[in-house]
N, C-alpha and C positions, 0 to 999 in steps of 0.2 A: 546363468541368467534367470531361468525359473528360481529358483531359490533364492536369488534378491527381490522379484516377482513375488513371491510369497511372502518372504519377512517386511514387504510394504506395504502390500495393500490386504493382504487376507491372515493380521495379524492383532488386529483393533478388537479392541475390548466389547464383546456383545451384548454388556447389560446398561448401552446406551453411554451416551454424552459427557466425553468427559468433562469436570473442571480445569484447565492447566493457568501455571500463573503468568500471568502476562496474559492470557486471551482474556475474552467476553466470559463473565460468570452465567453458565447455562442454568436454565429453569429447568423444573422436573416436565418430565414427559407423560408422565403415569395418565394423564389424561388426554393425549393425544387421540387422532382419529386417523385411520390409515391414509385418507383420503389431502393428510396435511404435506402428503411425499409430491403431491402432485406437480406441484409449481417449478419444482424442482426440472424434471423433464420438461414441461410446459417451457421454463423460460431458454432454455439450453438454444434455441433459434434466436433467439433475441427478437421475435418480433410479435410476441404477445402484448397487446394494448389495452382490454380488457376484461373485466372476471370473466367475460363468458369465453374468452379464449382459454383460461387457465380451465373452466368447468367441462367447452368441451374437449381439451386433454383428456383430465381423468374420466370423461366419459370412455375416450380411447383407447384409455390402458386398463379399467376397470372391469371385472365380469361385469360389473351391475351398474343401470348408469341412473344418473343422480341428477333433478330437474334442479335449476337454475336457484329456485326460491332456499330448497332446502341446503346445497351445497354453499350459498353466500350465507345461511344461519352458519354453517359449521365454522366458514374462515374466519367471521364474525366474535368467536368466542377468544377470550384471551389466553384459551391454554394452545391455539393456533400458534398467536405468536411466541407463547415458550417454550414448543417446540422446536421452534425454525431456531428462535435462538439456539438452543440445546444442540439443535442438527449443527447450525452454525461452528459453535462452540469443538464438536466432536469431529467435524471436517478439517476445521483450519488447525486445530491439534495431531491430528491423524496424518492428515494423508503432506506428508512435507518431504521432501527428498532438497539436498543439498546441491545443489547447482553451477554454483560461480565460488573460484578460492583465488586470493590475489597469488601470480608468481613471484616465488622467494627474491628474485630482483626487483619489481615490480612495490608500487606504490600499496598501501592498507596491509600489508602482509603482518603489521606488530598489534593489528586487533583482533580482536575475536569477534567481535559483531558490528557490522556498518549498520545502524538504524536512519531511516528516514521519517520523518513526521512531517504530515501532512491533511489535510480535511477537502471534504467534498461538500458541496451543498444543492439543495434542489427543493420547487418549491410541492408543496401536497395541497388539496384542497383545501379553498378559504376558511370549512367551516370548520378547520381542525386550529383554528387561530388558536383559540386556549390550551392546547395539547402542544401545539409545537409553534409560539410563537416566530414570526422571521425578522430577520432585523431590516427590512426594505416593507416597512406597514403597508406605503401604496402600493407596490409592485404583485409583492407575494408576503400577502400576511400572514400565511402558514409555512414554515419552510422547515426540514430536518437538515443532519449534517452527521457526516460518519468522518470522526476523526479516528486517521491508522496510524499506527507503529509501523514500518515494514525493516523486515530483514531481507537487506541485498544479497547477504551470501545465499539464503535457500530459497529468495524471490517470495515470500509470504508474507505473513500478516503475524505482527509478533502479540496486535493487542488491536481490538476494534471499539468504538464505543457509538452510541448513536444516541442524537439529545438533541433539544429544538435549537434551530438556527443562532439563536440568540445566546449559546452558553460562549461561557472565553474559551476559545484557542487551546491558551497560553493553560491554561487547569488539565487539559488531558497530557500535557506534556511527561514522558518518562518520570519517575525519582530517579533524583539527580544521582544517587544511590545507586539505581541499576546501572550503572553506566560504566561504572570500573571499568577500564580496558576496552571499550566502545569507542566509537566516534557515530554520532549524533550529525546527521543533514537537516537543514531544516532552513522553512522559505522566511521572509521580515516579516508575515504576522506573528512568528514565534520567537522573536527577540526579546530578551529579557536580562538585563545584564545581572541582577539578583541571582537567576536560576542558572547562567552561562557560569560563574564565581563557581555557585554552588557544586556546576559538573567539573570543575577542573579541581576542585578541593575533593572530590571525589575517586580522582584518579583517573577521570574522563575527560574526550576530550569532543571538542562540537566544531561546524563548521556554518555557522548563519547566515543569512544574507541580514542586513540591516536597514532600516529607513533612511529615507534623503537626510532625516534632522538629527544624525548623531551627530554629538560633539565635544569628543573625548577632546584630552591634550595629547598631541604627538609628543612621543620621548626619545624614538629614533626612527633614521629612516635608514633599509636595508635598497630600497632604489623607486625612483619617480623625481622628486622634487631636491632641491640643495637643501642637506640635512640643518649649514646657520640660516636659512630663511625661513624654516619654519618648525623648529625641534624649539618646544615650551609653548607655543603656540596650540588657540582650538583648533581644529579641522575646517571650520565655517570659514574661518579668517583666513586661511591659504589656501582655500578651492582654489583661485585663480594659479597657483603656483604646482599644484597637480598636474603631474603626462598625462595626455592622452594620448600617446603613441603607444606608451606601454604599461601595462600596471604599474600600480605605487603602495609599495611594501613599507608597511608603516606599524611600527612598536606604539602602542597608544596608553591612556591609563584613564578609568576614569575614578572617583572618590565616591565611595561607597559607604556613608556613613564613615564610622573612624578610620576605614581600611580604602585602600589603595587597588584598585580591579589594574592588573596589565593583559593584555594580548596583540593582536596582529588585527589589524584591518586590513585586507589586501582592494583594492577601490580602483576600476578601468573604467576609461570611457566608453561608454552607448554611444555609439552616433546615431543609430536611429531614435532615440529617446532624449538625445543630447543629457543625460544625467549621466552622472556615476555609480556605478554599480557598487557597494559597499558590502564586502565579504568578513565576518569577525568570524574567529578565528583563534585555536592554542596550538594548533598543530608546528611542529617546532620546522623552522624555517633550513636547519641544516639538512632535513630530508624535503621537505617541503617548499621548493620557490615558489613564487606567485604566480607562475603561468601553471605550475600545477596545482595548486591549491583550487583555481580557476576552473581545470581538468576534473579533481574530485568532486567541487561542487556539483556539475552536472549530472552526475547522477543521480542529483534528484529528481530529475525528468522521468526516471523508470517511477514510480508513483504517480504521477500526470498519468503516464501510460497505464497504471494500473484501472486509474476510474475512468480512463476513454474506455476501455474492457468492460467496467462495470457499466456505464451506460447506453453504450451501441452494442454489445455483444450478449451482455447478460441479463437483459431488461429491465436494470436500474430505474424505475422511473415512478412518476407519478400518477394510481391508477385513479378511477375519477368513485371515491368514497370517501365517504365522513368516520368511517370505523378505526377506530385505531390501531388495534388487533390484526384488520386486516393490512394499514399499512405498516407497521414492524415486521408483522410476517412475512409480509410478500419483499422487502427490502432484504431482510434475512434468508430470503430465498434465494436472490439474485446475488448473494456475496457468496453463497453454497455453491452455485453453479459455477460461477467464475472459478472456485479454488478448484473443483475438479476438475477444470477445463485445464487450469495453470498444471493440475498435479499430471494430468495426461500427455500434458506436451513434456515437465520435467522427466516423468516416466521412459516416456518416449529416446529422449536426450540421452539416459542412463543405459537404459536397452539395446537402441537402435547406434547407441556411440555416434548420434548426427547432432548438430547445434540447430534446437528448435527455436522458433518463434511463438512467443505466447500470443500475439497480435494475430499470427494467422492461425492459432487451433482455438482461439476466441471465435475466430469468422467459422471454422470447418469442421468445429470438432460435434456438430449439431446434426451430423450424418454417423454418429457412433455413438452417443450419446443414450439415444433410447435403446439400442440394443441394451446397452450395459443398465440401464434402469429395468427392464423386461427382464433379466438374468435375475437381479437383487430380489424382483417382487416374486422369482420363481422361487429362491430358498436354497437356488443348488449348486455350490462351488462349483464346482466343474463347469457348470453352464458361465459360471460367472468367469471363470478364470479365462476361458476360452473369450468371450467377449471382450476382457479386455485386452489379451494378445492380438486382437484382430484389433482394437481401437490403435495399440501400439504400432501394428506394422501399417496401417494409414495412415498415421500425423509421421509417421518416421519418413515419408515420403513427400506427404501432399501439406506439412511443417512446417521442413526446413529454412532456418533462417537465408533471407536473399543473398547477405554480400557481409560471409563470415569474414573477410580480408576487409572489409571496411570498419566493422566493426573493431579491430584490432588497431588501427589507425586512426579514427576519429568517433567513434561510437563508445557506449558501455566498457568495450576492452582495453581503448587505450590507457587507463590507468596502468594496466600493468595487472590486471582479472584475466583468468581462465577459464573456460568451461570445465566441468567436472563431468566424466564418461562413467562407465558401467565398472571400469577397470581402473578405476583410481582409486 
C-alpha cells in the first residue's frame, strides 16, 4: 500500500506544470507569487463568496499577513491567472488514479476509453461583457463556459478549455482522430452528423442524443414500429407510427453530400415531456440492444455530477470583479480543488479497497484538506505523506458510497463497470 502511495502522489515532476496532450496548455509560472496557492485551500469549503474570504485565508495560513488593497493588486496581475492554469494543467495531469474497468461479460469492455463531452456555463460580471461576451445579452451579458472531455474509466478530466459563453459547443469537440477505439457520450447540443461520419471513419464509435428535428430516412427497423409502414420513409412522417411502450430501434441513413451517413437512432417516449428521446448512435446492435444502448447513455449524468461538484462544493462561481486575471484564476482554482478532492476520494477507493463517493468527499473532504495544504507549504515529505494517510483513512470511512448494491442495479454499474481496488 505505501508504495503505490508513493508512486502516486510523491512522484510528480518538481520543476513545475506539466504540458500533457489532451489537457489545458499551461502558462509559465516563473512569475508567480507564493500567495497564488492560496485560493486553493480557501476554496476547498466551498463557501468563499468573496476576495476578502480568499485574502483572509492566506492571511491564515501565511507567516505575514497581507492588507486587502495589496493582495487584490497581486491576483489582479495576469501571471495570477497562468499560474492557476499551470497548477490547473499539472493537477489534472498528475494526480489520476484508474477507477472504474467494464467486467469482461459486462457492456464497454472492447474500448479503451469512454469519453463524455460536455460544458458548463455561468454568468461573471456585466462589466466583463467584452471579455467574455454571453449569449442571453439581457440576462447575463458577460458569461464564461468550461467545455470538458472526461474519462469515465479514471473519473477525470481528459481536456478543459474555458472561452466566453458565446463560442460553438460543437468546435471544442474531440478530433475525430483521437477517438480510434473510443466511444464518445455526448448531449443534442453536440450533434453534428459531419463530425459523427467523421468518428466512425475513424475507427470510433459515439453515442448522441439528437434534436426533435432530425429527419433521416429509415432503412430498417430492428423493433418499435412495422418495418412495410415505414422503411424508405423520413422519421417526421411516421412519428405517429413509433412505440411508446418500448424503444424503436431504427437503421437510418442520411446523404451527405455524394456519400451516404448509415447509423442507429434508438428513439423512446418521455411521458413527462411527451417527446421522444432521439439516441444516434454506431454501436453495433448484436452487442448492443436498445434498452442498453438507453443504459450506456446515461452515463453521461457522471459529468452533470461532475459541475454540481464544481459549483456547490468547489466554489465555482461568480466573484463580484471587473478583472480578468482574477476571474481565470479563481475558476482555475476551483477545477484544482475539485480534482484533489476527486483524487482523495479515488486514493481513498485504491487504499482503503472501499467504493467512495466523489459527492460526499466534495461535502467532507474540507476537514483534511488544510492539513494537507499546511504539509506542502512546510516542504517536508514526511509531514506530507503522513497527512495524507490520515486524509485516506477519513474519506475511507466518513466516503463511502451509500448503496454499493444499488448502484450495480440501476446506477453507474449496471452497465456491466467495476470498481478498481488497491489489488487489481
Amino acid at each position: 500500500m505505501a508504495a503505490w502511495v508513493q508512486t502516486s502522489i510523491f512522484s510528480a515532476d518538481d520543476n513545475g506544470a506539466r504540458t500533457v496532450d489532451g489537457i489545458l496548455e499551461a502558462g509559465t509560472q516563473d512569475d508567480a507569487d507564493e500567495d497564488d496557492e492560496e485560493p486553493v485551500s480557501c476554496f476547498a469549503g466551498g463557501q468563499s463568496t468573496t476576495l476578502a474570504d480568499v485574502q483572509r485565508s492566506y492571511n491564515a495560513l501565511s507567516p505575514e499577513s497581507m492588507a486587502y488593497k495589496p493582495f487584490h493588486n497581486q491576483l489582479s496581475k495576469t501571471s495570477f491567472a497562468r499560474f492557476m492554469q499551470a497548477l490547473a494543467s499539472h493537477v489534472l495531469s498528475t494526480l489520476v488514479v484508474e477507477v472504474l474497468k467494464p467486467s469482461r461479460a459486462g457492456s464497454l469492455a472492447e474500448f479503451g476509453r469512454v469519453l463524455l463531452q460536455d460544458g458548463s456555463s455561468f454568468a461573471v460580471k456585466d462589466a466583463l461583457r467584452r471579455d467574455y461576451p454571453g449569449r442571453f445579452t439581457t440576462v447575463s451579458p458577460a458569461a464564461v463556459e468550461l467545455h470538458v472531455t472526461w474519462d469515465l474509466w479514471r473519473e477525470c478530466i481528459e481536456r478543459v478549455a474555458l472561452t466566453p459563453d458565446t463560442f460553438a459547443e460543437r468546435a471544442e469537440l474531440p478530433p475525430a482522430a483521437s477517438l480510434r477505439g473510443a466511444l464518445l457520450l455526448a448531449d443534442r447540443s453536440y450533434f453534428d452528423r459531419d463530425y459523427l461520419r467523421a468518428v466512425a471513419a475513424q475507427g470510433g464509435h459515439f453515442l448522441v442524443r439528437a434534436q426533435q428535428g432530425i429527419n433521416p430516412v429509415i432503412a430498417a427497423v430492428a423493433s418499435g414500429p412495422r418495418a412495410s409502414r415505414v422503411v424508405g420513409r423520413h422519421l417526421k412522417d411516421v412519428r405517429g407510427q413509433l412505440s411508446k411502450d418500448r424503444p424503436n430501434d431504427l437503421t437510418v441513413r442520411w446523404p451527405l453530400g455524394r456519400e451516404v451517413f448509415y447509423c442507429r437512432v434508438v428513439s423512446s417516449w418521455n411521458a413527462k415531456t411527451r417527446q421522444f428521446v432521439h439516441l444516434v448512435t454506431n454501436l453495433p446492435a448484436t452487442h448492443y440492444e436498445a434498452a442498453a444502448v438507453s443504459r450506456v447513455y446515461r452515463l453521461r449524468w457522471q459529468i452533470e455530477l461532475l459541475f454540481k461538484e464544481w459549483k456547490s462544493h468547489a466554489n465555482l462561481r461568480a466573484f463580484s470583479t471587473a478583472k480578468p486575471a482574477i476571474v481565470e484564476g479563481l475558476i482555475w482554482a476551483a477545477i484544482v480543488v475539485a480534482a484533489v478532492k476527486r483524487y482523495l476520494a479515488h486514493s481513498a477507493q485504491r487504499v482503503a479497497e472501499v467504493a467512495t463517493s466523489t459527492l460526499r468527499t466534495a461535502k467532507c473532504a474540507w476537514h483534511v484538506i488544510p492539513a494537507l495544504v499546511q504539509a506542502l507549504l512546510s516542504s517536508a515529505p514526511r509531514r506530507l505523506h503522513a497527512a495524507f494517510m490520515c486524509a485516506i483513512d477519513y474519506l475511507a470511512v466518513n466516503a463511502q458510497r451509500a448503496h454499493p448494491q444499488r448502484d450495480r442495479r440501476s446506477g453507474r454499474l449496471a452497465t456491466g463497470l467495476t470498481p478498481i481496488f488497491h489489488d487489481a
